[in-house]
C-alpha positions in Angstrom: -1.0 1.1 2.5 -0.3 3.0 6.1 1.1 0.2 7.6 3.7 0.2 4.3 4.4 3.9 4.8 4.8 3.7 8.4 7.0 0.5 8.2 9.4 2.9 5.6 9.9 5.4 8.6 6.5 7.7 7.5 4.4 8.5 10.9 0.5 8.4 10.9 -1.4 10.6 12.0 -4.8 11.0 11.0 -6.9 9.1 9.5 -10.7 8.3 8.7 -12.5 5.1 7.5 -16.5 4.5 7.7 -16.7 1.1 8.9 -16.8 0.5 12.4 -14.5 -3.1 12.5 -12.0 -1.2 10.4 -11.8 1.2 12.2 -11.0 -0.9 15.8 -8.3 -2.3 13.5 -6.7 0.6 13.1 -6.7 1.7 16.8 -5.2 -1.4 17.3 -2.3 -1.1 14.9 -1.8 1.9 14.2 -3.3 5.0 16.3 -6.1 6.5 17.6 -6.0 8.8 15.2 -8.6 7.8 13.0 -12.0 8.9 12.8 -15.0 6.5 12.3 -17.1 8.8 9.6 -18.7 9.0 6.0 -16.3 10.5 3.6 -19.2 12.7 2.4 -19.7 14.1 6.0 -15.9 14.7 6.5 -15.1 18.6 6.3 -12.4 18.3 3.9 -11.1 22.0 4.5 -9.8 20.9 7.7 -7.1 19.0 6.5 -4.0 20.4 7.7 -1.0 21.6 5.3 0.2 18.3 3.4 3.4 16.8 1.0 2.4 13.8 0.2 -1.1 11.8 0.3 -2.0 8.6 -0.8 -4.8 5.5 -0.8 -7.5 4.3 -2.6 -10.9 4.7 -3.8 -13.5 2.6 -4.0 -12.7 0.2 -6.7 -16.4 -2.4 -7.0 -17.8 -0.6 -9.8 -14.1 -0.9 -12.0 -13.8 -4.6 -10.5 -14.0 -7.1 -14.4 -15.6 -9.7 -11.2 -18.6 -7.8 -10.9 -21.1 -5.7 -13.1 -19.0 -2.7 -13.5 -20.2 1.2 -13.8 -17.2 3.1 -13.5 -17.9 6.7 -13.1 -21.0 6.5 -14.2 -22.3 5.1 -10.8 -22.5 7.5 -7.0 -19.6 4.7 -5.6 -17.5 5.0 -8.8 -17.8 8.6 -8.6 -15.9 8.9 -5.2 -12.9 9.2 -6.5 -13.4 12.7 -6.7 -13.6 13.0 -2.8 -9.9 12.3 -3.7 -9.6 15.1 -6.2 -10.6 17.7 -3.5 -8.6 16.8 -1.4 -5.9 17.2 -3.6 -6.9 20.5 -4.9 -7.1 22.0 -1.3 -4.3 20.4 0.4 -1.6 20.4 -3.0 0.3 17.8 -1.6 4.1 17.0 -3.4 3.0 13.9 -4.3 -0.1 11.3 -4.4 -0.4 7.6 -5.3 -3.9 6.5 -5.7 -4.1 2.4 -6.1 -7.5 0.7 -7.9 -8.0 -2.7 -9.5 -6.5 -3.6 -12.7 -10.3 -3.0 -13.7 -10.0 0.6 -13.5 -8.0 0.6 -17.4 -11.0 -0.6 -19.1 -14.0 0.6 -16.8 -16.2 2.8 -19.8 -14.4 1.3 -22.4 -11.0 3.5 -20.9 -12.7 6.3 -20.5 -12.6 6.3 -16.3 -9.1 5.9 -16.1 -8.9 9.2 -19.1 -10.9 11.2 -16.9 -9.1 10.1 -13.5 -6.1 10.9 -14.8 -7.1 14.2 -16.6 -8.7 15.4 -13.6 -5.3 15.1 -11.7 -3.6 16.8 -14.2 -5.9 19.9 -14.4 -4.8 20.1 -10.5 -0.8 20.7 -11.9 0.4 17.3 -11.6 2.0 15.0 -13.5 0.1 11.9 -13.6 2.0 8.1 -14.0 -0.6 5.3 -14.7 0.6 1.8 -14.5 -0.2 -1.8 -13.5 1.9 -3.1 -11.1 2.2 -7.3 -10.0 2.7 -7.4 -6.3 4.5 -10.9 -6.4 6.8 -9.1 -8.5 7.7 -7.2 -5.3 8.4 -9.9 -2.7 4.2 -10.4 -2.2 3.3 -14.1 -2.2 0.5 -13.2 -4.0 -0.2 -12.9 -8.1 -2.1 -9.6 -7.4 -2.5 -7.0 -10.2 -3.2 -3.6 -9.4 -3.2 -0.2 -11.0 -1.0 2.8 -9.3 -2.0 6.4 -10.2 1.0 8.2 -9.2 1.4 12.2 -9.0 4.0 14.8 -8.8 3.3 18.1 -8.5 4.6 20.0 -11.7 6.9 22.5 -9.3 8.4 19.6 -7.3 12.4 19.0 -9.4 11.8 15.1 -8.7 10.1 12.8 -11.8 8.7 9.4 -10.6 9.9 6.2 -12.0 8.3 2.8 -11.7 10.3 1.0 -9.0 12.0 -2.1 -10.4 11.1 -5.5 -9.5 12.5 -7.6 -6.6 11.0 -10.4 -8.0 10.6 -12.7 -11.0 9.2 -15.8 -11.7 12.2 -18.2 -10.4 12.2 -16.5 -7.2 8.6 -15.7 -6.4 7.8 -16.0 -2.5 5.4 -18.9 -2.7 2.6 -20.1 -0.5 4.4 -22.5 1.1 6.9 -20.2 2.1 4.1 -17.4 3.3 2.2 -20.2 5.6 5.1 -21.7 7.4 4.8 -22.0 11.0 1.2 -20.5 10.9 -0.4 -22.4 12.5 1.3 -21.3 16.2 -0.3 -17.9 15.4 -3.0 -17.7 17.7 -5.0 -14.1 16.3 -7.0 -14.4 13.4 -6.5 -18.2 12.9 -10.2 -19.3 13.3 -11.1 -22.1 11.4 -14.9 -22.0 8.9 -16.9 -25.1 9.5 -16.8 -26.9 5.9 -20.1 -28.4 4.7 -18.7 -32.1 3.7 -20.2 -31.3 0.1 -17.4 -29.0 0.0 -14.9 -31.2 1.4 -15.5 -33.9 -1.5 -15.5 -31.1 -4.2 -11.6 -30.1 -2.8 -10.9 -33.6 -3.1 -11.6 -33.5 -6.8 -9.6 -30.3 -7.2 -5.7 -30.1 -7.6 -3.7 -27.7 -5.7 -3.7 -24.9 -7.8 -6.8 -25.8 -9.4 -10.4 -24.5 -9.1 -14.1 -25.9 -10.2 -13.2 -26.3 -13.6 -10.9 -29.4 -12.5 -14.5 -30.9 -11.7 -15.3 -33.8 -13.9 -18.6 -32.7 -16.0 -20.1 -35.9 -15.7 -19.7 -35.9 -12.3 -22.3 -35.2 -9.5 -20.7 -32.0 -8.4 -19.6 -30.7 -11.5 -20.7 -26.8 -11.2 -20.5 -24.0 -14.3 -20.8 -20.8 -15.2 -18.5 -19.6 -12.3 -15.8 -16.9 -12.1 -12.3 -18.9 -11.9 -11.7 -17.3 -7.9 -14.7 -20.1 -7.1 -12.9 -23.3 -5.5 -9.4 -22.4 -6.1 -6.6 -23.9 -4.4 -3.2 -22.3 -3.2 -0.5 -23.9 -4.9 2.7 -24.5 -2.5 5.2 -23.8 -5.0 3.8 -20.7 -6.3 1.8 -17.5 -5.1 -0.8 -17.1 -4.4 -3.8 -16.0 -7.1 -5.4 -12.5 -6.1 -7.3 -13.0 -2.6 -10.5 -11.3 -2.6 -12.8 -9.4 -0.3 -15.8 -11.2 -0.6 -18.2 -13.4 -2.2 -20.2 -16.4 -1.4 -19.3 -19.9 -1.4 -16.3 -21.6 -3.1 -14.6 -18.1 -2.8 -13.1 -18.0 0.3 -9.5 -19.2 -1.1 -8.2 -23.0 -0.3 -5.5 -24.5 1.6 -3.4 -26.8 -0.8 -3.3 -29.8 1.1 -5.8 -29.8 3.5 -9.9 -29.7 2.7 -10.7 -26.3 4.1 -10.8 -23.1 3.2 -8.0 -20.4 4.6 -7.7 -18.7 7.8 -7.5 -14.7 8.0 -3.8 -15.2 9.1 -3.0 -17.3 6.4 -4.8 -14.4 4.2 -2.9 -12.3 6.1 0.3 -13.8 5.3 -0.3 -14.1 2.0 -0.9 -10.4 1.8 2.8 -9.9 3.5 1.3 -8.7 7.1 3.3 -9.0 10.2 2.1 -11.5 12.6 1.4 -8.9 15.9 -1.2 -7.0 13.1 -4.7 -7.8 14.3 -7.8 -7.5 12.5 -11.2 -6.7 14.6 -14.3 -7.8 13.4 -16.1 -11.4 12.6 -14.5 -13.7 10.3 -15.9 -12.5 7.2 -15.4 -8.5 8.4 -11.7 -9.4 8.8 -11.8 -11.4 5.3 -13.3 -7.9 4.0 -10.5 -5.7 5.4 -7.9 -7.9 4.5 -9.1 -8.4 0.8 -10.0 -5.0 0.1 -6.1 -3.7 1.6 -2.7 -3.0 -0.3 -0.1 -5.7 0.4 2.0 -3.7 3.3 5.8 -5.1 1.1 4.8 -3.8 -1.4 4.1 -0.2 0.0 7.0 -0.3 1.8 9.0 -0.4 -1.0 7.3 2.4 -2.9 6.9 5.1 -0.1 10.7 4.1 0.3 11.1 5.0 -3.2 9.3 8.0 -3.0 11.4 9.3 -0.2 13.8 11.2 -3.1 11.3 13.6 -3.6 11.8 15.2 0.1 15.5 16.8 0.3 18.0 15.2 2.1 18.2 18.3 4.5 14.4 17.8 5.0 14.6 14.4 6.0 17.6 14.5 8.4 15.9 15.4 11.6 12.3 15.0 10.8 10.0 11.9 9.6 7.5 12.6 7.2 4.3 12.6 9.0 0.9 10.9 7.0 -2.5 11.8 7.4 -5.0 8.7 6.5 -8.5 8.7 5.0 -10.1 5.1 4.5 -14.2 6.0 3.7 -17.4 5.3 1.1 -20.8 6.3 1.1 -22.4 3.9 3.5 -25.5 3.3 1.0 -22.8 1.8 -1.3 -22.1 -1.9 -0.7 -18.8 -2.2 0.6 -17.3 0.6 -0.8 -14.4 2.2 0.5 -11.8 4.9 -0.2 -8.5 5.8 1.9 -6.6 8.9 1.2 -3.2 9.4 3.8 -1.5 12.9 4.1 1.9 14.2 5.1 2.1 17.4 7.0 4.0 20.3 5.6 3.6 21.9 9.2 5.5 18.3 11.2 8.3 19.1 8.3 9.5 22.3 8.4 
């Protein structure tokens, strides 16, 4: 979501994630401005003056994939790291993104309380789900948008319109051409031959399910991300962060599972961004990251809500906060800022 933001003329400037790969990352790309640190250790009264923030908590424990807490758990609960900040900084505006999860994580009572909690702060809270192939991703990714305005600020938020619809989807074809002459991120995964002849069984655009039940490797009782193949005419189905085998996402012709650039591309990532880290920590970062088009096109659609006079000789300026308790598996929450002070 920073590298949207700064791609719609926003400048980064601080910013904080706890993982140490993700963190080399975002030297790389984006600054040095980030600091390597828990969220629960990070001082949040030194957050300079702000306008506009935005991110994403950690989202495993609203995730329909896996066994699902919501609020109830310490991880779920880190959403409120997000609250704070809010409350001390009153920024303009903030957008907070989750997984689609998140609407009916305690039976809708997460998303209530999110939501409520925002609006006790003065803001006007928009909850929606939002497609990202309906905004130029190649990728069939649904994911929820909490967006608010501060009740002062004389701008109201509407849902952008799509770019996109079903006859004009970017497909996977489309995302992977020429890929291969990337040389960054383009390692290929050694594939076990037993996976290899389970591929050739599967369809492009079909997963385990396509196996024959009377055949030798006929699997069940799987989620439907295990096996799946891209399909070249179409997006994409949602990448995701992690898992074991048969969920690493398939090439549609040949036997092998994808490359991070071909994740990469498939979330909408320029070809000079480079991810640090092992093959699965890049896979992580990757999965677990808002498709950078689609940002773009929102912060450029919040840009109304700064005057014109504002904007003419000064570019907002975004503070970043990517963290999660480390005792929580893979958990992860990123907050970015805009500095009131770099405006005026």
């Amino acid at each position: 979501m920073d590298l949207g933001f700064q791609q719609a003329g926003y400048k980064l400037v601080w910013a904080n994630d706890f993982e140490p790969p993700a963190c080399d990352t975002y030297k790389r790309n984006l600054g040095h401005h980030i600091v390597c640190d828990d969220i629960t250790r990070v001082e949040l009264t030194s957050i300079p003056d702000i306008d506009i923030m935005i991110g994403g908590f950690p989202c495993q424990d609203f995730s329909m994939i896996w066994q699902r807490g919501g609020i109830t758990t310490n991880r779920g609960n880190l959403y409120r790291y997000f609250v704070e900040a809010v409350k001390l900084t009153t920024p303009k505006l903030f957008v907070a993104e989750n997984v689609k999860g998140l609407l009916t994580a305690n039976k809708g009572a997460a998303v209530r309380q999110i939501a409520k909690d925002f609006a006790e702060l003065g803001y006007i809270v928009d909850v929606d789900l939002y497609n990202f192939a309906e905004y130029g991703v190649p990728q069939l990714r649904e994911r929820v948008f909490i967006i608010g305005v501060r009740a002062d600020v004389d701008w109201a938020f509407t849902r952008p319109e799509p770019t996109n619809g079903p006859a004009n989807y970017v497909t996977a074809s489309q995302a992977l051409e020429g890929v291969t002459r990337i040389a960054h991120n383009n390692e290929h995964q050694n594939i076990a031959d037993k996976t290899k002849r389970m591929l050739a069984l599967i369809p492009e655009g079909g997963n385990f399910t396509n196996i024959p039940k009377t055949h030798e490797l006929y699997v069940k009782g799987m989620i439907s991300h295990v096996y799946r193949r891209l399909h070249r005419h179409k997006p994409s189905t949602t990448i995701i962060a992690g898992g074991g085998g048969g969920t690493w996402g398939y090439h549609y012709e040949e036997p092998r599972s994808l490359t991070n650039r071909e994740r990469a591309r498939l979330f909408g990532y320029p070809d000079d961004f480079i991810f640090e880290g092992t093959i699965t920590q890049v896979r992580k970062q990757i999965g677990n990251s808002v498709p950078p088009p689609a940002a773009t096109l929102l912060a450029a659609h919040l840009m109304p809500a700064f005057s014109a006079k504002l904007l003419a000789n000064h570019k907002p300026i975004v503070h970043s906060i990517r963290a999660s308790k480390k005792r929580a598996i893979s958990a992860s929450a990123q907050l970015a800022l805009i500095s009131k002070a770099n405006l005026a």
